[in-house]
N, C-alpha and C positions, 0 to 999 in steps of 0.2 A: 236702577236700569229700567226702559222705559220699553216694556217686552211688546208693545203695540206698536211704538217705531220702526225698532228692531226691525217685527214682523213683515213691513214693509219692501222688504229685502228679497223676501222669502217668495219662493213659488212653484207651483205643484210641475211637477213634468212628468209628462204621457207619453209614451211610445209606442208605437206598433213597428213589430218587427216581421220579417215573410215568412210565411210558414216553413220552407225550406232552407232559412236561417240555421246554422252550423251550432248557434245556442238554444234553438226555439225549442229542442224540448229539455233543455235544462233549465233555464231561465225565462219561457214562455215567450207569446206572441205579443200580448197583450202588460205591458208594464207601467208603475206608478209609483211616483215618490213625489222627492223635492228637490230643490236645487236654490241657490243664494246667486244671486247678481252680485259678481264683484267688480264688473266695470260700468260704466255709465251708457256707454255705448249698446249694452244688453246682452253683456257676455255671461252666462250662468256657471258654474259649479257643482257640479253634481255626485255623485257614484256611478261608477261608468259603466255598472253592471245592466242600470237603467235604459242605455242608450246605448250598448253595442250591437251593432246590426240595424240598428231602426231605420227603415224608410220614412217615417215620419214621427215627428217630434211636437209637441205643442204644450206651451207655455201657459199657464193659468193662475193670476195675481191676485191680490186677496180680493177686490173689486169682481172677480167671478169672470174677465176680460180674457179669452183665449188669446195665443199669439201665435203661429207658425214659427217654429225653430228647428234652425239645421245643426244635426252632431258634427261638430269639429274634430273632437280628440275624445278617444279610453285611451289612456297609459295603464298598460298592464303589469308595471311595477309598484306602484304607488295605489292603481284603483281610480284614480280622478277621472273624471270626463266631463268635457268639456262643450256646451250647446250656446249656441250663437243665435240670438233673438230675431227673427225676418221683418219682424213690424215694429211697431214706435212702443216700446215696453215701459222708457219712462219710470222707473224705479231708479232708487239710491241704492251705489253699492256700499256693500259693507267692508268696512274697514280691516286689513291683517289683523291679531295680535300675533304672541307670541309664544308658539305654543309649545317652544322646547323650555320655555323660565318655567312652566307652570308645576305643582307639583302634586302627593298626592296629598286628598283633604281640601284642593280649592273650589269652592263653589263655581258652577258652572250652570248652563243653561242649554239644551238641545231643543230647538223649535224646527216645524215642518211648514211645507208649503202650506198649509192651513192657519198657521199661525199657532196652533197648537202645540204648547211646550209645556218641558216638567224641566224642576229644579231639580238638580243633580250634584253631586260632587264624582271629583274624579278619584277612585279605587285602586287603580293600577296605572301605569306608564312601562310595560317590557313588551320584549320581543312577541308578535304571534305569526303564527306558521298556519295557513290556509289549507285546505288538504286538496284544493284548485292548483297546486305548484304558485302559491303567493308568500311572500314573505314580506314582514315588517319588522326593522331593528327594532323600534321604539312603536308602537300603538297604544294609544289611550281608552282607557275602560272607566266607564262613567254608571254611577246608581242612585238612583234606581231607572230602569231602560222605559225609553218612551216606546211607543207601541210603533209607532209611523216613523222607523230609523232612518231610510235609507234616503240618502241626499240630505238629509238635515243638516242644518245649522250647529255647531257648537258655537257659543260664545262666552268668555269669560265675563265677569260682574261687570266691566265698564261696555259692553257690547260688543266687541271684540271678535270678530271671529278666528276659532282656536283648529276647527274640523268640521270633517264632514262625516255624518253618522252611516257607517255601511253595514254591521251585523248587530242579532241580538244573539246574547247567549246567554249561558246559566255559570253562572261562579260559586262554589261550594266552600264552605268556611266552616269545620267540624262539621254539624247533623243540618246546618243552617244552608240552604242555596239560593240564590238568588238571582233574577233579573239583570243581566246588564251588558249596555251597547260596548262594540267595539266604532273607535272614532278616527278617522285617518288622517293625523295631524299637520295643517295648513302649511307650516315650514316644508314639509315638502314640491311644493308647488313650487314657489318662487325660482328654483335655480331652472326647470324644466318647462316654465311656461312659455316664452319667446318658443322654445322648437313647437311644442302643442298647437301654438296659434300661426306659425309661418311654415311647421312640416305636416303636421298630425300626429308626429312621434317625435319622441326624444332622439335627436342623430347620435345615433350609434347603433352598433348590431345589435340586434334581435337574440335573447337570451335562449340558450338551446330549450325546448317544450315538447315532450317526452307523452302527453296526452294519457297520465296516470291521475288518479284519484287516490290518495295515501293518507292511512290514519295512522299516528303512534301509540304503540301499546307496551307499554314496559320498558319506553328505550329503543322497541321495535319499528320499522315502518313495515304498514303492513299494507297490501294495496284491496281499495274497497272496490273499485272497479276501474275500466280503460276506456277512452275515447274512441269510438268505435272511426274507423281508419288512420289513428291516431299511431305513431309511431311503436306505443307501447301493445298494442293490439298488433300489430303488423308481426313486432318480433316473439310474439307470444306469449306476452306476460300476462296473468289470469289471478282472478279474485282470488286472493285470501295468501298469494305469494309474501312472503319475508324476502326484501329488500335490504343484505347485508351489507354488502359493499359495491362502491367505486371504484372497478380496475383492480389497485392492489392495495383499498384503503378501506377499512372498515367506518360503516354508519352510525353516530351516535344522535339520532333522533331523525325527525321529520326535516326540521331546520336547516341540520346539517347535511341532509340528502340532499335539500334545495340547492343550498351553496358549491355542495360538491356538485352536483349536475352543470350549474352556472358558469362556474369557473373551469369546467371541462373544454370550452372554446364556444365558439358563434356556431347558430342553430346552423342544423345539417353535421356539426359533427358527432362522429358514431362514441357511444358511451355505453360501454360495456358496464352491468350488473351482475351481480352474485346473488342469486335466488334459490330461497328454502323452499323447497313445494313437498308437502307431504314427507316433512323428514328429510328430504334429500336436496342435495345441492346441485343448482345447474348454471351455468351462465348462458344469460343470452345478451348480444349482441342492437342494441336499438339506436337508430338512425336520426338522430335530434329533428326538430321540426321549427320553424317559426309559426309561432300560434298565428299570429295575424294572418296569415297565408290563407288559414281556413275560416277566415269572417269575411261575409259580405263589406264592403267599403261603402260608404255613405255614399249619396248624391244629391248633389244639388237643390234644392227646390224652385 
């Protein structure tokens, strides 16, 4: 595999987003990663953590050639997002593979807008649970983790691309822990990209978003903090509550709080909890939200 080609592909993405952005003080004003060109036309690929809210986007190819680029699309199920090149970008795109064949033990490759890549194999293929309110059936966990994850490239031995790199984390194996990305695998794309590039979003309703921060402990969801005028804050829910149940369903993990919140109905509807505070049990009553409601929306350049 010819990782200098490849590279070609590859390109750094910058954002600036407005100070009074709804993410700016979680995810800053000032962001960088990478992104892969998968159409010819100059449509990039990214982690869309990079590019929500940004008023300004700029493109920068291994040549050191800035480009003006407008955010299309974050899908907030998948994580993708989506930037569309303003100027002549002039890169090849890189090819699909196929990243539900892959398995664990195959050698892989994560490269960044720099070009800079480490050889990998993939670790894991299962479910992970964000404690953002994100979920993934299947996510790919790749080692050892490159330093510069987010937007990167995955591509399998024939150059392929498999994912797009969006966390690093630590995986522990007896006394031994280790380094390693989580990767948001490319087959998700293709059913939802037609809406992304002619809606912004996937058409369908907006998943209820509850504007909690939840870690699991034992089986537990336990919540680390709330959105400040975020649904979850409005009805009262507070650091360190035990999140049991849905209505009249008990919770078994983080994952399955997602799904049950999800499958409650389209954002706006009210989804009652059953909450440990201090020993005691209370329910409170929170009013679903559409996340996107509270992000800025792109414009033009």
């Amino acid at each position: 595999m010819d990782i200098q080609s490849i590279s070609r592909s590859l390109v750094a993405v910058r954002a600036s987003v407005p100070e009074n952005a709804f993410t700016a003080d979680t995810l800053g004003t000032r962001r960088e990663g990478s992104g892969v060109v998968i159409r010819k036309d100059g449509l990039v690929l990214t982690i869309g953590y990079l590019i929500t809210e940004a008023d300004e986007v700029w493109l920068v190819d291994q040549d050191g050639r800035n480009i003006p680029a407008h955010p299309l699309a974050y899908d907030q199920e998948t994580g993708f997002g989506l930037v569309q090149a303003l100027g002549d970008l002039v890169l090849p795109a890189l090819e699909f593979g196929d990243s539900a064949a892959t398995g664990v033990g195959d050698p892989v490759t994560l490269i960044d807008g720099l070009g800079r890549s480490v050889e990998a194999s993939i670790v894991a293929k299962q479910e992970f649970a964000g404690y953002w309110e994100y979920l993934l059936d299947e996510a790919v966990f790749i080692a050892p983790a490159h330093a510069s994850w987010g937007g990167a490239a995955l591509v399998d031995s024939g150059g392929k691309l498999l994912g797009i790199g969006s966390l690093r984390l630590q995986m522990s194996k007896g006394s031994d822990v280790a380094d390693i990305n989580m990767v948001v695998p490319i087959g998700l794309l293709p059913p939802i990209l037609d809406d992304l590039l002619t809606r912004g979003h996937v058409n369908k309703p907006p998943r209820p978003w509850l504007g909690v921060f939840s870690a699991e402990s034992n089986g537990e969801v336990v919540v680390m903090s709330v959105t400040e005028g975020g649904p979850a804050e409005k009805a009262g829910l507070k650091q360190g509550d035990v999140i049991s149940d849905i209505r009249d369903r008990e919770i078994d993990g983080l994952a399955d709080f997602y799904r049950q919140v999800w499958d409650s109905g389209p954002a706006g509807t009210e989804v009652p909890l059953r909450v440990i505070r201090d020993g005691r049990e209370t329910w409170l009553r929170l009013k679903s939200a559409d996340r996107n409601s509270f992000l800025k929306k792109p414009q033009m350049q």
